[in-house]
C-alpha positions as CSV (number, residue, x, y, z in Angstrom):
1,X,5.8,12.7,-4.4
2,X,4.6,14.5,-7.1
3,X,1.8,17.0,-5.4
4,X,4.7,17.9,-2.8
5,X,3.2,16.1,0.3
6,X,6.7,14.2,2.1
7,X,7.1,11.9,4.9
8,X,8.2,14.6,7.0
9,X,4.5,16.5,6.5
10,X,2.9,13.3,7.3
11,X,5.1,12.8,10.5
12,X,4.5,16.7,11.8
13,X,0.8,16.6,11.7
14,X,0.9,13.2,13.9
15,X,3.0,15.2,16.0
16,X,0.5,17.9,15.9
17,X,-2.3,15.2,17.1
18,X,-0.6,13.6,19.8
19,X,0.6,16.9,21.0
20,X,-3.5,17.7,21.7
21,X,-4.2,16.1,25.4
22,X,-7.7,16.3,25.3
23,X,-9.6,14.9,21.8
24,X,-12.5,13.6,20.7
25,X,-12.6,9.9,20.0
26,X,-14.8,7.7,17.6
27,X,-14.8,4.2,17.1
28,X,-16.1,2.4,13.6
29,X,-16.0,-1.4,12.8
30,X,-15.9,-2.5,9.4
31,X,-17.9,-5.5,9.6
32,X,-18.7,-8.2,6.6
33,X,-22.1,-9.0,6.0
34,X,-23.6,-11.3,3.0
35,X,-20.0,-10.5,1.7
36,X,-20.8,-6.9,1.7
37,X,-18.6,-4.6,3.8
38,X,-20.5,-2.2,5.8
39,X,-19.6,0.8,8.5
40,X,-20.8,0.5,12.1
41,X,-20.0,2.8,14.9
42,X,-18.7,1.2,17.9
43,X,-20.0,2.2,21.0
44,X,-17.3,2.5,24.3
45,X,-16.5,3.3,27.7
46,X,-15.5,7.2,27.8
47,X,-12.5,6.1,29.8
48,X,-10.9,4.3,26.7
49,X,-10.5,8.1,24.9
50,X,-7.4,8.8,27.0
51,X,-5.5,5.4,26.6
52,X,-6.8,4.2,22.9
53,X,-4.5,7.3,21.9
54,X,-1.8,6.8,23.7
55,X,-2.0,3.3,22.5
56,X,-2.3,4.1,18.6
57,X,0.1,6.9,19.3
58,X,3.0,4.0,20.5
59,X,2.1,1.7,17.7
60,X,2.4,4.6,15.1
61,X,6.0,5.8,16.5
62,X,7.1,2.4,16.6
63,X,5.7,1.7,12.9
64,X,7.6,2.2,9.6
65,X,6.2,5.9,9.5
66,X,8.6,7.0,11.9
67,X,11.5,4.5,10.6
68,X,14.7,5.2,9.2
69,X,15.8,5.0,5.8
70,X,11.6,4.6,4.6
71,X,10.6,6.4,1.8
72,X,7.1,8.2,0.4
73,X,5.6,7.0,-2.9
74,X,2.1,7.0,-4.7
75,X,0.6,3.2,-4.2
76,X,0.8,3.6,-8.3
77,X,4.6,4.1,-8.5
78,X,5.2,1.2,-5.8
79,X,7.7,-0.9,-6.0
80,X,9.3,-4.2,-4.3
81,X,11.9,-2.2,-1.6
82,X,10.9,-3.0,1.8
83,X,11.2,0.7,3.7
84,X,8.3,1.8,1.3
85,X,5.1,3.1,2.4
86,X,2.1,4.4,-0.2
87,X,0.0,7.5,-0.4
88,X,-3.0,6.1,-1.9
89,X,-3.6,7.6,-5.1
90,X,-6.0,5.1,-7.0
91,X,-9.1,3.0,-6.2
92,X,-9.4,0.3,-4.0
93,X,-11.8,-2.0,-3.5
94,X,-12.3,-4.7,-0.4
95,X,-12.5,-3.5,3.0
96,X,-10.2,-0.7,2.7
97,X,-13.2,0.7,0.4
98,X,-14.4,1.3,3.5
99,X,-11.6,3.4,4.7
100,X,-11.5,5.6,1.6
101,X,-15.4,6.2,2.4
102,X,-15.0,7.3,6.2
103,X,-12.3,9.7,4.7
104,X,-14.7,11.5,2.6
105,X,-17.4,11.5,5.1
106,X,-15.8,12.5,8.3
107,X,-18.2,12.7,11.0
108,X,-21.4,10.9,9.8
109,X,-23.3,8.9,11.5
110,X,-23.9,5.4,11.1
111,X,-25.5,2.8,12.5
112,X,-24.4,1.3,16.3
113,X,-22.5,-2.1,15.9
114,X,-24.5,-4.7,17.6
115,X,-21.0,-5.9,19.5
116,X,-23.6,-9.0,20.6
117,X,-24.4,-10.6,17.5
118,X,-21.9,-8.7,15.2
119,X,-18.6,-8.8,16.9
120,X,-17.9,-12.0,15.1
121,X,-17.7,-10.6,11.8
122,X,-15.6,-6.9,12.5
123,X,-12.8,-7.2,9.6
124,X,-11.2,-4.2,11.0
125,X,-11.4,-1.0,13.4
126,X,-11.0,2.3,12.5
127,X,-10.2,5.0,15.2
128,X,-11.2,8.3,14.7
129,X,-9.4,11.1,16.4
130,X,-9.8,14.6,16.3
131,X,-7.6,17.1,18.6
132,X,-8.8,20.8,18.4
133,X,-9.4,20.3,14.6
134,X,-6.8,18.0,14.1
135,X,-7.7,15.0,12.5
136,X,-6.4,11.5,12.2
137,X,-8.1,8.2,11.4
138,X,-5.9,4.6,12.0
139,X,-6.9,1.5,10.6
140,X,-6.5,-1.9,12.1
141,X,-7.1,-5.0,10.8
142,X,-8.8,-7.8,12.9
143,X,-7.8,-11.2,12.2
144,X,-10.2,-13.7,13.7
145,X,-7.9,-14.9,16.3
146,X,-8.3,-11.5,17.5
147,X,-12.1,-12.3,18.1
148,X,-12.5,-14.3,21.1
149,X,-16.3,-15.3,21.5
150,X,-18.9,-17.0,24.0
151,X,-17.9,-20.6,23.3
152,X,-14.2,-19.7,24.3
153,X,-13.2,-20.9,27.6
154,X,-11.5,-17.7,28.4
155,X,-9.9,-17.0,32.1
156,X,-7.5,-14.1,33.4
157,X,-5.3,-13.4,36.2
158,X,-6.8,-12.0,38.8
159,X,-5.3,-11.8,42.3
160,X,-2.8,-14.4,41.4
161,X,-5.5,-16.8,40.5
162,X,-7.4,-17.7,37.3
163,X,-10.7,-16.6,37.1
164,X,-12.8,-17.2,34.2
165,X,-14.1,-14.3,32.3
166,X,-17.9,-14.9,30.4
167,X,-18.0,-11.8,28.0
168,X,-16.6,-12.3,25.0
169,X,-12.8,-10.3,23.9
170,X,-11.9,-7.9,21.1
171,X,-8.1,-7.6,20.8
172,X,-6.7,-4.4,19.3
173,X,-3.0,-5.2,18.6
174,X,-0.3,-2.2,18.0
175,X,0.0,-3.6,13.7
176,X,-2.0,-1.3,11.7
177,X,-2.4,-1.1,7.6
178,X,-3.7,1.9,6.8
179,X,-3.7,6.0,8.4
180,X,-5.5,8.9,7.6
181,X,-4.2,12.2,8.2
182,X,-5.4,15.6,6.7
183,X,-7.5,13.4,3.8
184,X,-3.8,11.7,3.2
185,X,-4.9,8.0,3.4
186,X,-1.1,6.2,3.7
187,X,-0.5,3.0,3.1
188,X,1.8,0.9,5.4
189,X,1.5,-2.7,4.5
190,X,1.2,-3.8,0.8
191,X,1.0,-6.9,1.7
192,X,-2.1,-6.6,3.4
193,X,-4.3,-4.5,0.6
194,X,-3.0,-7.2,-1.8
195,X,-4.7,-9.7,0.0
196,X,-7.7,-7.7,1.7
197,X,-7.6,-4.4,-0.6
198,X,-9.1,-5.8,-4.3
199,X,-5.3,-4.1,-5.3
200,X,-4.3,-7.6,-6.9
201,X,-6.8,-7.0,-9.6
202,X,-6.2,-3.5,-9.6
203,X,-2.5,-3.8,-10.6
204,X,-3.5,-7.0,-12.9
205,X,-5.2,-4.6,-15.0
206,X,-2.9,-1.9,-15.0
207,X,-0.7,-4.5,-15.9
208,X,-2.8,-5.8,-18.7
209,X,-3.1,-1.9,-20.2
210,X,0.8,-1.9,-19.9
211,X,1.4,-4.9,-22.2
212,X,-1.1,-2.8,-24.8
213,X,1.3,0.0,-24.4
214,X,4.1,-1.6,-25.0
215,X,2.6,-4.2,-27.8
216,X,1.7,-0.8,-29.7
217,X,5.4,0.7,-28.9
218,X,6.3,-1.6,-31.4
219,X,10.0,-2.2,-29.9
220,X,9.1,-5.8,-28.0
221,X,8.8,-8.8,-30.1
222,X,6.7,-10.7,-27.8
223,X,4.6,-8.6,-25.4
224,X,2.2,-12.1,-24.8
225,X,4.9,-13.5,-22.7
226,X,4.3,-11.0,-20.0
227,X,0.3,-11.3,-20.2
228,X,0.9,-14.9,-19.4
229,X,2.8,-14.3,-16.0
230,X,0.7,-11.4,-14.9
231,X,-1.7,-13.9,-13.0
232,X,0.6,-15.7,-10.8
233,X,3.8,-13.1,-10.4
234,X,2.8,-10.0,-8.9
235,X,6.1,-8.6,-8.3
236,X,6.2,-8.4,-12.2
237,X,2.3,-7.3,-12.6
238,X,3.4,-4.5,-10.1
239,X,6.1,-3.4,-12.4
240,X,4.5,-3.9,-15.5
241,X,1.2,-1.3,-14.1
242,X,4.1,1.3,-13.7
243,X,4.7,1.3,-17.5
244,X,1.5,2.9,-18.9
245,X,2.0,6.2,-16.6
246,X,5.9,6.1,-15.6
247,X,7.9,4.7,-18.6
248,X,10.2,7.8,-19.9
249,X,10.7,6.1,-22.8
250,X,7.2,5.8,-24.4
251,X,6.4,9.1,-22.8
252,X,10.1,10.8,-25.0
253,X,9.2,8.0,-27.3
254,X,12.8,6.8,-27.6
255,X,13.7,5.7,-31.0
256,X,13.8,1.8,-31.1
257,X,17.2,1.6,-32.7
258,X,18.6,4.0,-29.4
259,X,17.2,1.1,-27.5
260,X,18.4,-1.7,-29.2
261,X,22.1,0.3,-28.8
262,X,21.6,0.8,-25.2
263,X,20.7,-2.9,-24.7
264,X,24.0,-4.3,-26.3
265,X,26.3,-1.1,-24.4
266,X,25.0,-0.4,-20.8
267,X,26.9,-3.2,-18.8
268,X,23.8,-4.8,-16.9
269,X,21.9,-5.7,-20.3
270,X,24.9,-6.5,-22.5
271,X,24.4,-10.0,-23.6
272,X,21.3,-10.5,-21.5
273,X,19.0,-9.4,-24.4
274,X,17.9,-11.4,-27.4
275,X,16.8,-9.6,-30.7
276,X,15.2,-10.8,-33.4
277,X,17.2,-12.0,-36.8
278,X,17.1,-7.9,-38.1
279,X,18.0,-6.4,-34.3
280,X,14.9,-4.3,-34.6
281,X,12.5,-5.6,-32.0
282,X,13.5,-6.9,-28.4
283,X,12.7,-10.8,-27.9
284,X,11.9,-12.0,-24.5
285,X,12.9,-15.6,-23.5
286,X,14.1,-16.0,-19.9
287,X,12.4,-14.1,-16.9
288,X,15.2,-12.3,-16.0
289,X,15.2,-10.8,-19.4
290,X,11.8,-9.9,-18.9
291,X,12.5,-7.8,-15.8
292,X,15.8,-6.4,-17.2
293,X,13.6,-5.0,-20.2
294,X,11.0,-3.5,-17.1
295,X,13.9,-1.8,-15.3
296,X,14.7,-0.4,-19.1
297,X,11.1,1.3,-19.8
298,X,11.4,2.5,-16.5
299,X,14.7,4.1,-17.0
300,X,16.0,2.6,-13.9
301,X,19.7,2.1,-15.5
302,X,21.6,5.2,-14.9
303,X,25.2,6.6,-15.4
304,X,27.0,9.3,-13.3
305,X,28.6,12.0,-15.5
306,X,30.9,12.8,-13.1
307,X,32.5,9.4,-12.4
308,X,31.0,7.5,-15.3
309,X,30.0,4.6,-13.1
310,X,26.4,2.7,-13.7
311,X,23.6,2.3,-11.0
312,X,20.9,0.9,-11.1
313,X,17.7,3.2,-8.9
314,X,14.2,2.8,-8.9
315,X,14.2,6.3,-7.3
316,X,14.9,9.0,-9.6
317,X,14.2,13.2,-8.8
318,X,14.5,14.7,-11.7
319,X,16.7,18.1,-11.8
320,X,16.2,19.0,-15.6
């Protein structure tokens, strides 16, 4: 992380929170209106405070913040590994807007959800907890299977019978997307802003301003062929939005003949590439060539000095 802030300062300053017993507990639902989001507080029983922590505080230890192996990267630098999770570092649109807005205004009021008319169309719940100072905000989607309304027929056990139950149910499952801690907002599902977030056409313009780099580089043939995939792969259009800010080689601006070399040497390339007739500008033809010449700008190809074997990392700190 480039402005210092690790995994490890994000996992002390939960501690710090759940270490707190007594805190003060809000509730906001991020409901969709006219296909508008919009903020709502959520009224609730006092009596919720105590276990609605103790809950999130579960979900979060047993959640990829507190997993092995994960790593810490800015939602701009993220890649396709799997034990990833994002500091948000760009805009985002969607629902999550929402999020970003509750972080910069901690503490404001809004309007009281209407749970009688309005429950049906809460797209997520944010809980907002603050322990002596301490704050911390989790966000939870709500799916609408999660919604269970009036025209349910819903029962319970009650006394080892079934009973049935006429108020309609909220569920508030232990998966969460999004946290806030210390005006941190970290991102633990990608998935889910892809599809909720507006980050799809976020990254597809990234990615478009990429192939612009690149097409005035000069060292690709054939920059189109990645405009035309940018719509339907985002694995690539991920990749490709990393160029612009995160390719050493613009940014050193590597000679094109050094790169041409390196292509035909460095084991992992060698006879993947096409060139044009004179060898002076890269030609893309397959899609694995396309993603081989991505891991390239990214200088994700690497050599040991000591044993002079080749890796391949997509996580590089620098010691020059």
């Amino acid at each position: 992380m480039e402005d210092g802030y690790t995994l490890e300062d994000l996992r002390t300053r939960l501690n710090d929170v759940f270490s707190v017993e007594n805190c003060t507990l809000n509730l906001y639902a991020i409901i969709k209106i006219d296909g508008s989001f919009v903020i709502k507080r959520v009224s609730f029983d006092g009596n919720l405070t105590k276990t609605l922590k103790e809950h999130m505080e579960v979900s979060i230890k047993e959640s990829n913040l507190f997993g092995e192996d994960v790593i810490l990267k800015n939602l701009s630098e993220c890649d396709d590994r799997r034990n990833v999770v994002c500091k948000l570092d760009m805009e985002i649109g969607g629902e999550l807007a929402c999020f970003v807005e509750l972080n910069e205004n901690h503490g404001d009021n809004y309007d009281v959800l209407d749970l009688e008319n309005d429950l049906k169309n809460i797209r997520a719940l944010v809980v907002d907890v603050d322990a002596a100072g301490k704050k911390m905000q989790i966000y939870n989607h709500i799916y609408p299977t999660e919604i269970l309304g009036k025209k349910r027929f819903i029962v319970s056990v009650i006394d080892n019978r079934l009973r049935k139950i006429d108020n309609p149910l909220l569920l508030i499952n232990n998966n969460f997307q999004a946290i806030q801690v210390d005006g941190n907002i970290v991102v633990t599902n990608i998935n889910f802003i892809e599809q909720h977030a507006g980050y799809k056409q976020v990254i597809r313009e990234k990615a478009l301003s990429a192939c612009a780099s690149l097409t005035a580089f000069g060292c690709i043939e054939n920059v189109s062929y990645y405009e035309d995939l940018i719509e339907g792969d985002n694995s690539l259009a991920r990749k490709l939005s990393r160029i612009v800010e995160h390719s050493p080689v613009i940014k050193n601006n590597i000679p094109h003949p050094t790169i041409i070399a390196f292509c035909k040497s460095y084991p992992s390339l060698r006879n993947k590439i096409k060139f044009n007739n004179s060898e002076t500008q890269i030609v893309l033809h397959t899609k694995v060539a396309m993603r081989l010449i991505l891991k390239l700008f990214l200088d994700d190809h690497l050599t040991s000095e000591l044993t002079t074997l080749h890796y391949e990392s997509q996580a590089k700190d620098s010691v020059d």
